[in-house]
C-alpha positions in Angstrom: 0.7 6.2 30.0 -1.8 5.7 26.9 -1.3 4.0 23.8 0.4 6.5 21.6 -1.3 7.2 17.8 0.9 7.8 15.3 0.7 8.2 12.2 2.7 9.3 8.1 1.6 12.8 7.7 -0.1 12.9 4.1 1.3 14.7 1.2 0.6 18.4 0.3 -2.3 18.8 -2.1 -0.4 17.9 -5.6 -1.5 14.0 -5.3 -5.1 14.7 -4.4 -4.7 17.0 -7.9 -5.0 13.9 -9.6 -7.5 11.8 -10.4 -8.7 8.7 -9.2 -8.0 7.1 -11.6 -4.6 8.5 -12.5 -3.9 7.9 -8.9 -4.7 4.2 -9.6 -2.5 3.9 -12.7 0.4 5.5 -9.9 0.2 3.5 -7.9 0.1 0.3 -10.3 3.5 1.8 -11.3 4.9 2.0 -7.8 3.8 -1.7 -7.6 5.4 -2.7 -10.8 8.7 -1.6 -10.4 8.5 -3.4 -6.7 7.3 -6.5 -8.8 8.9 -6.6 -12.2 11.3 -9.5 -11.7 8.8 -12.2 -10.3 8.4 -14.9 -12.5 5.3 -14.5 -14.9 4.2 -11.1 -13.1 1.1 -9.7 -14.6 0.1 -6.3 -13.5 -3.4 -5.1 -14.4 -5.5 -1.9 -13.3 -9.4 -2.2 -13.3 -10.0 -5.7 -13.1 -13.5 -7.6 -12.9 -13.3 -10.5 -11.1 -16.1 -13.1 -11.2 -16.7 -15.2 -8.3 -20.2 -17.3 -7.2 -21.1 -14.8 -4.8 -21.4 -11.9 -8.1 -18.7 -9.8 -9.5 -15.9 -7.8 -8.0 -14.4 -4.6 -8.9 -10.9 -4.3 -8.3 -8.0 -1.5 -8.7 -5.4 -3.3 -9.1 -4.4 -6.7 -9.4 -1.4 -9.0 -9.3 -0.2 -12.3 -10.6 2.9 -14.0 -10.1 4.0 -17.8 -10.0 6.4 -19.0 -7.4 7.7 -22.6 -7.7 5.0 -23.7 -9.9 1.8 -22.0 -7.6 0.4 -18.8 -8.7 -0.2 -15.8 -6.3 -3.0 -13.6 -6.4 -3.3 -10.0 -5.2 -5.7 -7.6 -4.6 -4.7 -3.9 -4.8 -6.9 -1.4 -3.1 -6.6 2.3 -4.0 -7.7 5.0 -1.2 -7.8 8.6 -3.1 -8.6 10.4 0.3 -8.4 13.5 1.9 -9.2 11.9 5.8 -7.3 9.3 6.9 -8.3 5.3 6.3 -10.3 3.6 9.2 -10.2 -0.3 10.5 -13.5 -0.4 8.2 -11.8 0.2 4.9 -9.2 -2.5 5.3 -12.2 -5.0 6.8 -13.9 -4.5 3.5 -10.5 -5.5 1.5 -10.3 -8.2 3.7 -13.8 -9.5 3.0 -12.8 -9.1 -0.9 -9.6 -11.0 -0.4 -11.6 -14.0 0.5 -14.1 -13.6 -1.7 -12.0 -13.7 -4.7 -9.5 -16.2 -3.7 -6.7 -14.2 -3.2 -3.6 -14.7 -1.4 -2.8 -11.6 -0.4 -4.2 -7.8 -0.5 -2.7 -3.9 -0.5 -4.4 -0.7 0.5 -2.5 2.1 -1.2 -3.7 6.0 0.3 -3.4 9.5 -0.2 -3.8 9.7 3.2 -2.7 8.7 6.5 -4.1 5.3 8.3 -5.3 5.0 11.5 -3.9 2.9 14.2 -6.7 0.6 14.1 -6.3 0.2 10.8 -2.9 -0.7 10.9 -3.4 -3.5 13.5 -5.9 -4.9 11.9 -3.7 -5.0 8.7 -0.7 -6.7 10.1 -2.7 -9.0 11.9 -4.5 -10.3 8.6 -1.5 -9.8 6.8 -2.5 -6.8 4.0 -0.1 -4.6 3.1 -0.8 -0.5 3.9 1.2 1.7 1.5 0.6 5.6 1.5 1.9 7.8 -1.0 3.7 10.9 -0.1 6.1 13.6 -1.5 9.4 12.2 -3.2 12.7 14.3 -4.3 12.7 18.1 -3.7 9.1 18.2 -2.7 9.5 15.6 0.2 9.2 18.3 3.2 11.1 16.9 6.6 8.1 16.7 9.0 8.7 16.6 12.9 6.4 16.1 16.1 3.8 14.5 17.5 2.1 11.8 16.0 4.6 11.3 12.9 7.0 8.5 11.4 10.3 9.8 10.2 11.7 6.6 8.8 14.9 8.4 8.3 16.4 11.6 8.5 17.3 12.1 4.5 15.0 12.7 1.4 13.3 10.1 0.0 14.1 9.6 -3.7 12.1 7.3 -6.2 14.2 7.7 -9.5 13.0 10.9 -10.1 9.4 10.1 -9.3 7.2 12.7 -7.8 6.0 10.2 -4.9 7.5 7.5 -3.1 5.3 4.5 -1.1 5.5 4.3 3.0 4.9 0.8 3.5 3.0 1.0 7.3 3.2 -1.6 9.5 2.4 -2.7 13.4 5.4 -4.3 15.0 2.9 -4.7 18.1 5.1 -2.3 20.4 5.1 0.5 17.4 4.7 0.9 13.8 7.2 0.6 11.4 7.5 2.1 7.7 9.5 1.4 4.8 9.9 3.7 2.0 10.1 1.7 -1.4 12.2 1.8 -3.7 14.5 0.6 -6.7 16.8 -0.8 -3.4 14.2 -1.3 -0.8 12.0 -4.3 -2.2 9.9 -4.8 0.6 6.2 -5.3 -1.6 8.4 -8.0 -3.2 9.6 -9.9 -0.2 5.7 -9.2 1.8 4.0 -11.1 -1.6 6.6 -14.3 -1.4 6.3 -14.3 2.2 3.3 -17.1 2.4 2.3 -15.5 5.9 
């Protein structure tokens, strides 16, 4: 039997409404209330960072200090109708290093492929897509979807809630986020 492809069916239309750069600033918030209580946490959207090799663009961006070493992060945002390819989270790779970062997150309007989210785990860059939150979450069954769990997602009255995505190496794991479920937290202390 073949590998089976799965993936987090993307949200109806209403966060593709936005733009990209509203969807930016979303996603910065999702982050931040993820983030919030790490020591000297800076959050900041449309950073430049300068580096020998020219000047880097960046969505999003993250700063926190754990016993005395500060942690840099490098937040990707994907306003897409298709889903995101191996190639898109290679190039966030390549701008990880490049920058000196410690870690890196790809946050989507759409779906990832599998590739993609092998290639994430393995190099340790967090996948995140937004879908429907509250009264607009629609249950969604059959092939090729994750149901994390059976009940609606709620983000404190938030329109959209974050999938974190993940390859276990038998399967793929998400993890909605929330006020309870700190898992962007516990992925930026982890020093893996």
């Amino acid at each position: 039997m073949g590998k089976e492809v799965i993936m987090f069916i993307p949200t109806y239309e209403s966060v593709l409404a936005m733009s990209p750069t509203d969807f930016e600033k979303y996603s910065l918030q999702i982050l931040f209330q993820q983030v919030k209580h790490l020591d000297d946490c800076k959050v900041q959207h449309n950073k430049i960072i300068e580096v020998d090799d020219g000047n880097y663009q960046i969505d999003g961006y993250i700063e926190f200090s754990l016993m005395g070493i500060i942690y840099k992060t490098i937040l990707e945002c994907k306003h897409y109708k298709s889903s995101i390819s191996r190639e898109k989270v290679q190039v966030l790779y390549d701008k990880i290093r490049a920058c000196g970062a410690n870690k890196g997150i790809l946050i989507s309007s759409s779906n990832f492929q599998s590739g993609a989210i092998e290639y994430a785990s393995k190099h340790g860059i967090a996948l995140i897509q937004l879908t429907d939150a509250g009264e607009q979450y629609v249950k969604r069954s059959g092939f090729n979807v994750i149901m994390n769990s059976h009940q609606i997602p709620y983000n404190d009255g938030c329109q959209y809630i974050g999938v974190m995505q993940s390859s276990t190496g038998s399967g793929i794991t998400c993890s909605y986020l929330s006020r309870t479920n700190l898992a962007i937290k516990e992925y930026l202390k982890n020093n893996k």
